[in-house]
Residue frames as qw, qx, qy, qz and C-alpha x, y, z in Angstrom:
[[0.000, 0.889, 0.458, 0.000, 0.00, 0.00, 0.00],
 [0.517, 0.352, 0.036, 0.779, 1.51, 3.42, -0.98],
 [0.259, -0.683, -0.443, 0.520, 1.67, 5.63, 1.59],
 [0.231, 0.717, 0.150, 0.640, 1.40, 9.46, 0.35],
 [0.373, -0.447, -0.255, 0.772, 3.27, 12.48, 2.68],
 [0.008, -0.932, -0.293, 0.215, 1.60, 15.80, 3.31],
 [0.056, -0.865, 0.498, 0.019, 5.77, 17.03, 2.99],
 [0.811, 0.461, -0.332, 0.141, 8.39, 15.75, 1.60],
 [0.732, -0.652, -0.016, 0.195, 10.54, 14.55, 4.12],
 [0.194, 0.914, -0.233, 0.270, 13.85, 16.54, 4.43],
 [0.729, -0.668, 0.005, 0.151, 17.21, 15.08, 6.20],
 [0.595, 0.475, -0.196, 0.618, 19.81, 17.09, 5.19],
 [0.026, -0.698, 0.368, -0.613, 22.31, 17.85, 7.54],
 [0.717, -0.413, 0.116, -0.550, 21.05, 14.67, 9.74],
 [0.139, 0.391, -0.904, 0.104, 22.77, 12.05, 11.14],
 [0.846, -0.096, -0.067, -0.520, 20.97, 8.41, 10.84],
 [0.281, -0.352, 0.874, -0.184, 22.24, 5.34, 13.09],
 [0.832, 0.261, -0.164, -0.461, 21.39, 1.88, 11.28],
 [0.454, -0.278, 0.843, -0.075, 21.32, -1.54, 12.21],
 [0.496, 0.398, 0.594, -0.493, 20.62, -3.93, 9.65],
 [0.495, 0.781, 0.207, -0.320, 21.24, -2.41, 6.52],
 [0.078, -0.433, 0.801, 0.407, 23.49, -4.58, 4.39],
 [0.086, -0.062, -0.885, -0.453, 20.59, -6.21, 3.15],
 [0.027, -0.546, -0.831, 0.105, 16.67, -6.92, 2.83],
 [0.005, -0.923, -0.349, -0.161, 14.41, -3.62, 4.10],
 [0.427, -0.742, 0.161, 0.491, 17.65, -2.18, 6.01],
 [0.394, -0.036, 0.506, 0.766, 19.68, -2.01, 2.71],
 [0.046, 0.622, 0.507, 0.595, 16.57, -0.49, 0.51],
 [0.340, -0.912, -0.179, 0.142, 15.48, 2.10, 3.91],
 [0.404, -0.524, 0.178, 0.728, 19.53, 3.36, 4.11],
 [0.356, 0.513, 0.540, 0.564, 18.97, 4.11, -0.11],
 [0.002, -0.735, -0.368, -0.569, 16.12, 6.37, 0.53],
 [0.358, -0.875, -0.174, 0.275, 16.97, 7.65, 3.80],
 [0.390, -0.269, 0.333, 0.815, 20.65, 8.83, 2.02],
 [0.250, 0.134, 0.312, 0.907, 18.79, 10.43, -0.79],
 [0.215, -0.921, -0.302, -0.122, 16.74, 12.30, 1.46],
 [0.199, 0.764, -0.343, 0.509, 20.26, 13.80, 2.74],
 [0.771, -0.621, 0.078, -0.119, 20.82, 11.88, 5.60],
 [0.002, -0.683, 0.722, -0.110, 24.39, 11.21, 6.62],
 [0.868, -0.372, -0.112, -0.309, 24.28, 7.49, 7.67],
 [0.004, 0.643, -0.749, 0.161, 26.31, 5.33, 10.14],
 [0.831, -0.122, -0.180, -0.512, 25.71, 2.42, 9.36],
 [0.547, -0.438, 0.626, -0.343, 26.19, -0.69, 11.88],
 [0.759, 0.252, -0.545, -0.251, 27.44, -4.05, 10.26],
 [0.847, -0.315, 0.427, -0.027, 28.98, -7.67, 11.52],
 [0.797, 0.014, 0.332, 0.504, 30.79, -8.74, 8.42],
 [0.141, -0.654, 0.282, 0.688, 33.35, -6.28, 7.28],
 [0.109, -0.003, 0.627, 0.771, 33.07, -7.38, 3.17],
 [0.085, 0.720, 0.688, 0.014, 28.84, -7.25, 3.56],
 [0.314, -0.779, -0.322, 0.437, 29.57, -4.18, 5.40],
 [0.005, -0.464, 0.431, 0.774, 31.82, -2.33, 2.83],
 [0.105, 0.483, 0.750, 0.440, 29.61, -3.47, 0.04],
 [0.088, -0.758, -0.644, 0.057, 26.67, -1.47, 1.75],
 [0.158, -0.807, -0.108, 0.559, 28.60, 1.20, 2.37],
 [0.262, -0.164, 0.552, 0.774, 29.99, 1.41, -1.24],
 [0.129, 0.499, 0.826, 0.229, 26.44, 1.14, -2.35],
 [0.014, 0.961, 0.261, -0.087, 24.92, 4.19, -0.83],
 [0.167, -0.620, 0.157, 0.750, 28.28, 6.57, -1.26],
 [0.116, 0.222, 0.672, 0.697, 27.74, 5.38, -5.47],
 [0.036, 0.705, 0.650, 0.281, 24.02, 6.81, -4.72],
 [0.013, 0.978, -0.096, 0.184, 25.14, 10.24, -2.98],
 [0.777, 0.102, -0.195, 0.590, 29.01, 10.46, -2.97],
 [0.240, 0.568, -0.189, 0.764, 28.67, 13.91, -1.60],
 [0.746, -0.589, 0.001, -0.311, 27.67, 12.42, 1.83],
 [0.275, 0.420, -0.836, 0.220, 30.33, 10.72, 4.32],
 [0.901, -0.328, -0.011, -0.285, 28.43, 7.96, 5.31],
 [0.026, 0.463, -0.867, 0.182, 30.83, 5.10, 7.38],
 [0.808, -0.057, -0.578, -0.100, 30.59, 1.75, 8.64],
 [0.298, -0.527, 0.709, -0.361, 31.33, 0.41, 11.97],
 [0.572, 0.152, -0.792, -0.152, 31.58, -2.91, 12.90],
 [0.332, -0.378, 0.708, -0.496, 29.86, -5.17, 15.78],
 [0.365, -0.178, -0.895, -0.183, 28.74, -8.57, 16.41],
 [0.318, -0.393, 0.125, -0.854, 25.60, -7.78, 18.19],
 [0.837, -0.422, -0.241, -0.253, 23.97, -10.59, 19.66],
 [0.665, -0.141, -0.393, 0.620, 27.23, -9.73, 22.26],
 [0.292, -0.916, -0.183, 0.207, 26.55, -6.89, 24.76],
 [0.587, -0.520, 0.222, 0.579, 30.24, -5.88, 25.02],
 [0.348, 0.232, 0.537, 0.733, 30.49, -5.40, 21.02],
 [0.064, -0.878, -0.326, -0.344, 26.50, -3.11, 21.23],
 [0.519, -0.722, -0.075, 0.452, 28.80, -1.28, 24.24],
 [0.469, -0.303, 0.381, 0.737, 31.97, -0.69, 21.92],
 [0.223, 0.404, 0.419, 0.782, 29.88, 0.74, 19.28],
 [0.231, -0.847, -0.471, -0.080, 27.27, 2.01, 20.55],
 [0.476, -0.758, 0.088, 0.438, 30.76, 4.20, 22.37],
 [0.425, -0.023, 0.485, 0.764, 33.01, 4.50, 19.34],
 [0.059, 0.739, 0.598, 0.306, 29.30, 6.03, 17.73],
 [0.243, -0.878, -0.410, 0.052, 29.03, 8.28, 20.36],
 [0.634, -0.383, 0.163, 0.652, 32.58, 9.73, 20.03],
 [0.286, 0.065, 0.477, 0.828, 32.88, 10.42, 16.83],
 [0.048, 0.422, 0.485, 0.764, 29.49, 11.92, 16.46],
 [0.076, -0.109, 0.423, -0.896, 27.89, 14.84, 18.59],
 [0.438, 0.086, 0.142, -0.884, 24.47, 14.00, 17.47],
 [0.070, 0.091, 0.964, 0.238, 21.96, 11.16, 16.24],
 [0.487, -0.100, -0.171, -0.851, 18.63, 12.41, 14.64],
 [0.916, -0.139, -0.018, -0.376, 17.24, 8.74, 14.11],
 [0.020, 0.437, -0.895, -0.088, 18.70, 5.64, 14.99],
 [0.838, 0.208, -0.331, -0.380, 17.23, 2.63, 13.48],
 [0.605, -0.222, 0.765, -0.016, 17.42, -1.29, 15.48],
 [0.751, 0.242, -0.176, -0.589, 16.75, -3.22, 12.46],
 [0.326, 0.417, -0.848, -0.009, 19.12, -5.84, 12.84],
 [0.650, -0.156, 0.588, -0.456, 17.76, -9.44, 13.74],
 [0.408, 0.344, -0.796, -0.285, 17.10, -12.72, 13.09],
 [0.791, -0.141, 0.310, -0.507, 15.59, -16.25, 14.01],
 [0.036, -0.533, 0.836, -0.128, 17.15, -19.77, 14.93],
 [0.766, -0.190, -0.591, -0.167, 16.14, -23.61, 14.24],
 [0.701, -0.400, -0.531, 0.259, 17.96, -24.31, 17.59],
 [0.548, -0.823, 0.053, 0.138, 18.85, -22.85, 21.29],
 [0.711, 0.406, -0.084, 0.568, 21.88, -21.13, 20.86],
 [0.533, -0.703, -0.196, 0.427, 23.84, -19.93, 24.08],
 [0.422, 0.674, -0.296, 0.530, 25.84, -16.53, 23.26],
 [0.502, 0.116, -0.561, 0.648, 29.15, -15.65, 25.54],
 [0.083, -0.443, 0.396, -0.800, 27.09, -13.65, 27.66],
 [0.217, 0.175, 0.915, -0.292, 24.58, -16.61, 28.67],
 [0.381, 0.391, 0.239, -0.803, 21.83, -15.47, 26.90],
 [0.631, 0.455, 0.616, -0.126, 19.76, -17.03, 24.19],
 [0.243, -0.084, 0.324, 0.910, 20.76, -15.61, 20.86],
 [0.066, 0.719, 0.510, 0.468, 17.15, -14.85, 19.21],
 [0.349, -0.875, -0.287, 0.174, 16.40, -12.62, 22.77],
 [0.634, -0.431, 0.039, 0.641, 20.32, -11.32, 22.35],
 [0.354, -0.143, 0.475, 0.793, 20.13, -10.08, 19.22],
 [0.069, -0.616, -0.524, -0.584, 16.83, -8.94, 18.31],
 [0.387, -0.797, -0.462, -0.038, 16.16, -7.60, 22.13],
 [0.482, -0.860, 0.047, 0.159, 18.64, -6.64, 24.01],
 [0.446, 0.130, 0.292, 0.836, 21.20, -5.26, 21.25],
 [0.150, 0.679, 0.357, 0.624, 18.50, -2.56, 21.14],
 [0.377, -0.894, -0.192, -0.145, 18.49, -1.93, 24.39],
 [0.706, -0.523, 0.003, 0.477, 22.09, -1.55, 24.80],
 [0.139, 0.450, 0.388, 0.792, 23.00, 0.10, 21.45],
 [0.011, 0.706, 0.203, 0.678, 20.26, 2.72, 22.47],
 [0.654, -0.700, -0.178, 0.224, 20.81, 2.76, 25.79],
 [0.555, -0.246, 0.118, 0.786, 24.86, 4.09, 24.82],
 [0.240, 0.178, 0.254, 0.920, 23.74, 6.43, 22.45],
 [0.156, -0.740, -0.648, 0.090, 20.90, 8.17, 24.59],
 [0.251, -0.768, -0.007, 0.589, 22.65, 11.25, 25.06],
 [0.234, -0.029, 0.571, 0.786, 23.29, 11.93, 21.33],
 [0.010, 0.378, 0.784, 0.492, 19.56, 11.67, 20.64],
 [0.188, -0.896, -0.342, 0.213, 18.29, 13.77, 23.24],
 [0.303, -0.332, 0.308, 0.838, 21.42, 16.35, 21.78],
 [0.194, -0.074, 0.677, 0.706, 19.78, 16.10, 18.76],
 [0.128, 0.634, 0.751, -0.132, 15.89, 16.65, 19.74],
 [0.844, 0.132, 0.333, -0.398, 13.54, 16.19, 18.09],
 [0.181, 0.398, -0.864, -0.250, 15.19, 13.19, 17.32],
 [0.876, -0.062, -0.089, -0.469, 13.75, 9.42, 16.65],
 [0.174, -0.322, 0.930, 0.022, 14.30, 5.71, 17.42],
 [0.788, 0.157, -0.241, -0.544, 12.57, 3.38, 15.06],
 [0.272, -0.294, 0.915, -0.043, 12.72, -0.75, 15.91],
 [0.705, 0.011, -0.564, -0.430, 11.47, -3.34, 13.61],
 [0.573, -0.053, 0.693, -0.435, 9.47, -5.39, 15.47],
 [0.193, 0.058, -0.857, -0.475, 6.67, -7.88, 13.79],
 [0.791, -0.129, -0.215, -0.558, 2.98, -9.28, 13.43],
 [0.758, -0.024, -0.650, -0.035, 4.78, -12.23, 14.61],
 [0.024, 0.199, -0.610, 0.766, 4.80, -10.92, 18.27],
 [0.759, -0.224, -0.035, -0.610, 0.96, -12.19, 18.62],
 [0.854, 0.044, -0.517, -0.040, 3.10, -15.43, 19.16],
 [0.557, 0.248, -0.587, 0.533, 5.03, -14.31, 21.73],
 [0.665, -0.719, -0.031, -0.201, 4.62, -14.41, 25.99],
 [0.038, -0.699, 0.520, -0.489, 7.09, -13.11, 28.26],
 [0.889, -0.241, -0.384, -0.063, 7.95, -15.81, 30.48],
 [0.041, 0.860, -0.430, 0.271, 10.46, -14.07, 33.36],
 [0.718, -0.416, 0.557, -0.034, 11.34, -17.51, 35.14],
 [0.762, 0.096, 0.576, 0.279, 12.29, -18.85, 31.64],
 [0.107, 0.897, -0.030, -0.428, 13.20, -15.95, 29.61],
 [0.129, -0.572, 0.758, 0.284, 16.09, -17.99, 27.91],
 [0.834, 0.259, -0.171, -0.455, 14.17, -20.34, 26.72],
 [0.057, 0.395, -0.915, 0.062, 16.40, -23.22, 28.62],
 [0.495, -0.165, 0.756, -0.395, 13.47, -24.80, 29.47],
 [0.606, 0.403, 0.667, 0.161, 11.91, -25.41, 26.06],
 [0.016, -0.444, 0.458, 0.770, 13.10, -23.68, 22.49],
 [0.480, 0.637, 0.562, 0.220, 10.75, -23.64, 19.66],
 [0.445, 0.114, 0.404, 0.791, 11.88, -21.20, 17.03],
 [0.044, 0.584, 0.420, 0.693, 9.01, -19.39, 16.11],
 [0.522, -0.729, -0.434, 0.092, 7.71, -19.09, 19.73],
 [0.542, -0.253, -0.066, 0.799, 11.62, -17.36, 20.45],
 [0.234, 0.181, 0.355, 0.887, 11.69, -15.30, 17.48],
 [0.272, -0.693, -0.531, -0.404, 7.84, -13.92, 18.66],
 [0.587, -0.587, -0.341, 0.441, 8.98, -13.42, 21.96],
 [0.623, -0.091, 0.209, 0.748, 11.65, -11.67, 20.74],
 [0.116, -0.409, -0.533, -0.731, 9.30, -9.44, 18.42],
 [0.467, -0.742, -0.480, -0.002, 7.08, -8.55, 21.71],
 [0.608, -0.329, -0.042, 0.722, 10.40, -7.19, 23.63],
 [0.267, -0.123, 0.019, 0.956, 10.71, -4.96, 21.13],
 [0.248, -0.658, -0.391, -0.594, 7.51, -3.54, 21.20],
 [0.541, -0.743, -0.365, 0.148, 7.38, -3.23, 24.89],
 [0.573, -0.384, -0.074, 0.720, 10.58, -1.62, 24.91],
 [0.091, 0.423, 0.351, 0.830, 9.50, 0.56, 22.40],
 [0.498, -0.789, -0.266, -0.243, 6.42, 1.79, 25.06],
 [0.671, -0.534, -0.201, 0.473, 8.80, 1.71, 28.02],
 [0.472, -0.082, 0.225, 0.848, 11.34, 3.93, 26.06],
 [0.151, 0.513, 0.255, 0.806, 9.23, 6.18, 24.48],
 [0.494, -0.751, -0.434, -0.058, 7.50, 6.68, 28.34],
 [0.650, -0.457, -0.040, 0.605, 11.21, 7.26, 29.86],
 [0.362, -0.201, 0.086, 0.906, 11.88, 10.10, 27.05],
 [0.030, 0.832, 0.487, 0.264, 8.87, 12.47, 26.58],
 [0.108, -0.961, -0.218, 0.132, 10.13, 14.77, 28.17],
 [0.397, -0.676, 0.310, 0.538, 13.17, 15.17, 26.27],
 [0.539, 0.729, -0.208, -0.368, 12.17, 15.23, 22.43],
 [0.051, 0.262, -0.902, -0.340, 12.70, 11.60, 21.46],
 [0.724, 0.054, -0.064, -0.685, 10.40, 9.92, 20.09],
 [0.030, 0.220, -0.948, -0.230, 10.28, 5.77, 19.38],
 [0.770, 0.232, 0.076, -0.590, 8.19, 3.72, 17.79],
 [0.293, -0.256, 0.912, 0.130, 8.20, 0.64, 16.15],
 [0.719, 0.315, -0.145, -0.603, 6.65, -1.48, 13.33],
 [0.726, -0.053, 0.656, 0.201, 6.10, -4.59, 11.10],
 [0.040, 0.436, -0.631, -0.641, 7.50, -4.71, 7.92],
 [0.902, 0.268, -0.026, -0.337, 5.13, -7.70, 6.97],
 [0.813, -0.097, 0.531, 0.220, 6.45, -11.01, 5.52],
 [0.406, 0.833, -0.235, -0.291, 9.05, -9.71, 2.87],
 [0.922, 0.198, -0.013, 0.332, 11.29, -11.93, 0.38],
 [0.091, -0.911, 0.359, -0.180, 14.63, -10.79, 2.26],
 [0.510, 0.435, -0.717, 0.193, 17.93, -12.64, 3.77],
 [0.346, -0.521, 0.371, -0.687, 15.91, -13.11, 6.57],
 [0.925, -0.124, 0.297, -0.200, 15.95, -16.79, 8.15],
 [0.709, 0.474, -0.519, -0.053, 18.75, -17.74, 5.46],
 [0.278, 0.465, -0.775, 0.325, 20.96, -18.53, 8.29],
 [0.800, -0.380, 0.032, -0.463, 18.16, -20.39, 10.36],
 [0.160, 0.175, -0.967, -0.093, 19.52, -24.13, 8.99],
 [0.240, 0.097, 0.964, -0.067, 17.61, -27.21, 9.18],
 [0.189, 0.497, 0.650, 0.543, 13.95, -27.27, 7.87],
 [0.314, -0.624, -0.240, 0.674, 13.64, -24.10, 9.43],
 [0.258, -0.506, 0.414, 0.711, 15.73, -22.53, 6.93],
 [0.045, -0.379, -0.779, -0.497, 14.06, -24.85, 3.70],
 [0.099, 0.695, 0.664, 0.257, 10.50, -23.77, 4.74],
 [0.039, 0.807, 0.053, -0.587, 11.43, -19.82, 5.17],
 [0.175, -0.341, 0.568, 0.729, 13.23, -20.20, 1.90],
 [0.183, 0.506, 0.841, 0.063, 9.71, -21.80, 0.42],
 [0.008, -0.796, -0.502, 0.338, 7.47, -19.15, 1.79],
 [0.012, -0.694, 0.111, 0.711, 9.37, -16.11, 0.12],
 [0.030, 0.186, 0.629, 0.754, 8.71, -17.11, -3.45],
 [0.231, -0.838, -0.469, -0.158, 4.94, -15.87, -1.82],
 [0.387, -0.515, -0.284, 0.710, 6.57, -13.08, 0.32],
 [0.220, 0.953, 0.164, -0.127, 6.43, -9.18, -0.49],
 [0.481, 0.845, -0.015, 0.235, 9.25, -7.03, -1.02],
 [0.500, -0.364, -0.429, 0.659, 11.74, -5.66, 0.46],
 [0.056, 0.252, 0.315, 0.913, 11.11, -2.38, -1.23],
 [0.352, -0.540, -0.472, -0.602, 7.69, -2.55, 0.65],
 [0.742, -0.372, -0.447, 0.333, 8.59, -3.84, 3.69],
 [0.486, -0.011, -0.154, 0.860, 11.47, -0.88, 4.14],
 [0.055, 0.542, 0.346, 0.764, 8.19, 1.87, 3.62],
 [0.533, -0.804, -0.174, -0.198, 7.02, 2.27, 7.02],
 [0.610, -0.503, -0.062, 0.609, 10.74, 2.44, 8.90],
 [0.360, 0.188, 0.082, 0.910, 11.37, 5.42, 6.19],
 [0.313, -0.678, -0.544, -0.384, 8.01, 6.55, 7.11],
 [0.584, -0.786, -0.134, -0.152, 8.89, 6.72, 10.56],
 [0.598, -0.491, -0.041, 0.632, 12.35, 8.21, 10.57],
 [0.392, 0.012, 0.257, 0.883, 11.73, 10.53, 8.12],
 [0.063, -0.702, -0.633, -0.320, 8.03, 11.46, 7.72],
 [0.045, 0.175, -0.449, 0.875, 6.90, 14.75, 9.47],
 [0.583, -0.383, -0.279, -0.660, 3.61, 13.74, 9.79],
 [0.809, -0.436, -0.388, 0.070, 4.63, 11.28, 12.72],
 [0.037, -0.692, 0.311, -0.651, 7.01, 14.21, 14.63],
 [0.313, -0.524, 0.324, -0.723, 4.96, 13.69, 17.43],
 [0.912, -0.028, -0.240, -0.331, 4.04, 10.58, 17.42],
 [0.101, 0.523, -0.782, 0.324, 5.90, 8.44, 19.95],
 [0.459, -0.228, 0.709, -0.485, 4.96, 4.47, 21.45],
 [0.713, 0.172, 0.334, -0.592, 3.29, 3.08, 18.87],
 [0.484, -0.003, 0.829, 0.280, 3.52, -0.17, 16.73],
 [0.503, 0.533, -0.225, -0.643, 2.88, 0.87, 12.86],
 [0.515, -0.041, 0.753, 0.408, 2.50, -1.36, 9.77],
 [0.341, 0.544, 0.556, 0.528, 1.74, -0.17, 6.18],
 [0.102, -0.089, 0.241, -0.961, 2.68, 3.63, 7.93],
 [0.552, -0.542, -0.268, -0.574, -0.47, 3.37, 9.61],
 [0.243, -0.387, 0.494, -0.740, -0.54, 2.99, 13.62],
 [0.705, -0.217, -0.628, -0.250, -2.00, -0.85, 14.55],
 [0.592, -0.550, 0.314, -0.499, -3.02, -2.23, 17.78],
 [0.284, 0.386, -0.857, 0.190, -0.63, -4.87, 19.00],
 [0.587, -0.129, -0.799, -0.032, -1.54, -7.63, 21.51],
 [0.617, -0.766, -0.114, -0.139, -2.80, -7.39, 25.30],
 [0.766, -0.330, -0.078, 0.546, 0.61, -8.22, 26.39],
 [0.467, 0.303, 0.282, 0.782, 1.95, -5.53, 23.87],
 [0.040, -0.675, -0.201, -0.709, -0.03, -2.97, 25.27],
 [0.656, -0.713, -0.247, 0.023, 0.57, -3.91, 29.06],
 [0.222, 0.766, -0.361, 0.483, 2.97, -1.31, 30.41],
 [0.679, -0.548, 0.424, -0.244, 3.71, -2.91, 33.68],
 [0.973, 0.047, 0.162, 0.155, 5.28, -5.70, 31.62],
 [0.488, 0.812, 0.055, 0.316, 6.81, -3.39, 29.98],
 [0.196, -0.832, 0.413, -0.314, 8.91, -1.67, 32.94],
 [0.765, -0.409, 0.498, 0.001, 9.64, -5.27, 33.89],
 [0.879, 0.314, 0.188, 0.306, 11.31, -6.25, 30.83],
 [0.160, 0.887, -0.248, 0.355, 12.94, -2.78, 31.02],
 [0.396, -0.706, 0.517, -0.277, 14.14, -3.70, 34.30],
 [0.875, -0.129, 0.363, 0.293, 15.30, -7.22, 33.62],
 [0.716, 0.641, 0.009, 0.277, 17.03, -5.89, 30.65],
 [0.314, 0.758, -0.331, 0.466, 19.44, -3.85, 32.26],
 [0.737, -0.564, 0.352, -0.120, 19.77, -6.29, 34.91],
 [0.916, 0.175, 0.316, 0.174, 21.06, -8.32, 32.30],
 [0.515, 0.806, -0.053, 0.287, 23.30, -5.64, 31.05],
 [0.417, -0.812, 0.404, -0.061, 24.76, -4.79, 34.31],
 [0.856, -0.287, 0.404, 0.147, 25.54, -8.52, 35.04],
 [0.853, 0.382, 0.129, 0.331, 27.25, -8.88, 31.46],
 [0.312, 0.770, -0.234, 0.505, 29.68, -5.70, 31.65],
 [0.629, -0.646, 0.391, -0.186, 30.55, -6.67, 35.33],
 [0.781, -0.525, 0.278, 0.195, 32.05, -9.32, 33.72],
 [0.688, 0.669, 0.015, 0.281, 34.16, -7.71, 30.83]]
């Protein structure tokens, strides 16, 4: 569905943090957010993906210094070291885009104990924007957009099993996972109202992207199936430019979009008391990991 703006969005002069975007809706969103005039910095894991993308958008405006940085994110310590190397080098951060993520046939422990779907779709956003809070509140009115998903009607917060050690089913994670960041999206945009950030969050829909490639087993075969039926990515990518570039959503700050349009997520997804608890485990879990770097 083609969304039509009142105003042409405008980011020259704007500086746009991006996970994500070496491929799928992140690679087509950095496109059109660069030739709206955005600077971008964008936020990779493999260093030849990662200089691809970034050769891609300087060939589409070469008179921009976009960069690259480099982190493995489903590892706290790495969303720390950028998320700090970011803030160094750059006084400000209009929007910063989570998009990065992904979803696993099996239970996979990362070094910090954590599950990897929850590591790396959840709580890379909340450390990543957690380091670069003070850039974005420099930079108000500034935004934080997180791809979330329709597939968060699958997911329930479970805080005595949060890791999913006691039973792992894939889609059930990857929902979970996809809930998180909607709550944190509510939790976050609650903690900065009063300081001219906004955040929000959406679903792209079910787009033919590199998403799941790296599932494995039949995981992997039946996501690879399903996308010869899938959308775009080109469509998918229209509501995160929507909402880091639009001015018609300015003000607009908590809510869970799809096809730019403002949907109503699940009971859990709208329960803000879960919400502050997942906030607060999260950065229980953040402490405990940098205590032991």
């Amino acid at each position: 569905m083609k969304h039509r703006e009142t105003d042409k969005p405008d980011l020259r002069h704007k500086v746009v943090v991006m996970t994500g975007a070496t491929s799928g809706i992140g690679q087509v969103a950095a496109h059109r957010l660069a030739a709206l005039g955005a600077r971008l910095v964008l936020v990779a894991r493999d260093r030849v993906r990662g200089e691809a993308a970034l050769a891609r958008v300087r060939a589409g405006t070469p008179s921009i210094a976009h960069t690259v940085r480099y982190a493995d994110l489903s590892r706290l310590a790495d969303s720390r070291r950028v998320a700090d190397e970011i803030a160094t080098a750059e006084p400000r951060v209009d929007v910063l885009v989570n998009n990065a993520g992904a979803i696993f046939s099996r239970r996979i422990v990362t070094a910090d104990g954590l599950e990897m779907t929850f590591a790396l779709n959840h709580m890379s956003c909340f450390v990543l924007t957690a380091g670069l809070r003070d850039r974005l509140v420099a930079a108000a009115p500034s935004r934080v957009v997180i791809t979330a998903s329709n597939a968060h009607r699958n997911g329930h917060l479970d805080f005595a099993d949060l890791q999913s050690a006691e039973r792992y089913r894939a889609a059930a994670a990857y929902g979970t996972s996809k809930l998180c960041n909607i709550l944190f999206t509510r939790e976050l945009a609650r903690r900065l109202a009063d300081h001219g950030v906004t955040a929000n969050c959406f679903s792209p829909g079910f787009v033919a992207t590199r998403f799941g490639d790296q599932a494995g087993g039949l995981l992997g075969v039946g996501l690879r199936l399903a996308k010869l039926f899938a959308g775009s990515a080109e469509a998918g990518a229209e509501t995160l430019v929507h909402l880091a570039a639009s001015p018609n959503v300015v003000a607009v700050s908590g809510e869970f979009f799809y096809q730019c349009r403002p949907r109503t997520p699940t009971a859990d997804g709208r329960d803000d008391m879960l919400a502050r608890r997942l906030w607060q485990e999260s950065e229980r879990l953040a402490l405990s990991a940098a205590a032991l770097d």
